[in-house]
C-alpha positions as CSV (number, residue, x, y, z in Angstrom):
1,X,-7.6,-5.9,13.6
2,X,-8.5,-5.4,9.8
3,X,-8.3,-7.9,7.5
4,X,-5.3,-9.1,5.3
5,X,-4.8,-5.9,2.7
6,X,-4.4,-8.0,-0.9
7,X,-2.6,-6.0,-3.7
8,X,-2.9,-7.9,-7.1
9,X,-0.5,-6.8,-10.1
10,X,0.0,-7.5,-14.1
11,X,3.1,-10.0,-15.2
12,X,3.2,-7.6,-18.2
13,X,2.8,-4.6,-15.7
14,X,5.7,-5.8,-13.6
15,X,7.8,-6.2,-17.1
16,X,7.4,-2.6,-16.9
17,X,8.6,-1.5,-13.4
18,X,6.4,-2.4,-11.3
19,X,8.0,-5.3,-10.3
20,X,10.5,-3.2,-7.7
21,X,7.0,-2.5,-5.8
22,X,5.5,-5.9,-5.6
23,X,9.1,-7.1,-4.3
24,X,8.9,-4.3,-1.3
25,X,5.2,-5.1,-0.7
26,X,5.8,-8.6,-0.4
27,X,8.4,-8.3,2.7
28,X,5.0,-6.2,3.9
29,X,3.4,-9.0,6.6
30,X,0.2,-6.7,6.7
31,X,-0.1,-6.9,2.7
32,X,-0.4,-10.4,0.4
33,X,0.5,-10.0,-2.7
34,X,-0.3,-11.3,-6.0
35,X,0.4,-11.7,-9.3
36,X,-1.9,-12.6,-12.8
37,X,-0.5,-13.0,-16.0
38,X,-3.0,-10.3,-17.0
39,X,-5.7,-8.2,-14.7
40,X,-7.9,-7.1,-18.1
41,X,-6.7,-3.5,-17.5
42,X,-4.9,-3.1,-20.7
43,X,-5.3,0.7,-21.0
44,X,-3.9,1.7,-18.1
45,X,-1.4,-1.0,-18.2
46,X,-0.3,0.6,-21.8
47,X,0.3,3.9,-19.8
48,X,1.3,3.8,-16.3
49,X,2.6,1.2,-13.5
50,X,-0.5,0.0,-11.7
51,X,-1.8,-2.2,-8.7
52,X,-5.3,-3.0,-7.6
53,X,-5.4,-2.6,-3.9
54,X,-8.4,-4.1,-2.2
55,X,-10.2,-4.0,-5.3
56,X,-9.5,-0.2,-6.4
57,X,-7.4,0.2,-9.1
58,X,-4.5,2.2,-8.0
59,X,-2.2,4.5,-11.1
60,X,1.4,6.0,-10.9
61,X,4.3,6.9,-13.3
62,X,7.2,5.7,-11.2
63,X,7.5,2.7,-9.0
64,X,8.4,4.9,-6.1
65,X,5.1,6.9,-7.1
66,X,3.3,3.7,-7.1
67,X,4.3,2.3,-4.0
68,X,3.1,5.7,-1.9
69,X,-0.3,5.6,-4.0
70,X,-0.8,2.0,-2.8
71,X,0.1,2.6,1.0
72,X,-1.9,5.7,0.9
73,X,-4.7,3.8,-0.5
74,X,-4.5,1.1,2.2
75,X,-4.6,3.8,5.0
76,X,-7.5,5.2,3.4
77,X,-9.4,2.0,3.0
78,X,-8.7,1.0,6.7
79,X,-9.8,4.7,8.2
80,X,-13.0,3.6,5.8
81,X,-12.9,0.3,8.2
82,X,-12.2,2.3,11.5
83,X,-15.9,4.0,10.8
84,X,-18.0,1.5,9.8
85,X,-16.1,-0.6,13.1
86,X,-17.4,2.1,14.8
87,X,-21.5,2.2,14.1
């Protein structure tokens, strides 16, 4: 069992999109969710839609781009898990 995945997104981010992804990823029971009225990542917020999942900052043009970035990102981070589960 891995622990909870958290994916943390801008207000002003989600102003621009990336809303429609932190709505789907709520309904997500393996994923919590949350939002901050600003994350400090004002370039890439200027740019593109962004998350940060588990801690790694995670970039896209569309919301449907962004959404397959973040679940990729989560299966990557738990195969990370799966190795260090098994030493």
């Amino acid at each position: 069992m891995y622990p909870m995945n958290l994916v943390e997104f801008c207000s002003a981010n989600m102003q621009k999109g990336s809303k429609e992804v932190y709505e789907k990823l709520d309904e997500d029971n393996d994923i919590d969710v949350l939002d901050y009225e600003c994350t400090n990542n004002c370039g890439i917020c200027s740019k593109a839609m962004f998350a940060i999942v588990n801690g790694q900052l995670v970039g896209a043009q569309s919301a449907p781009a962004l959404l397959d970035k973040i679940h990729k990102q989560v299966e990557r981070q738990g195969q990370v898990q799966d190795e260090w589960d098994i030493l």
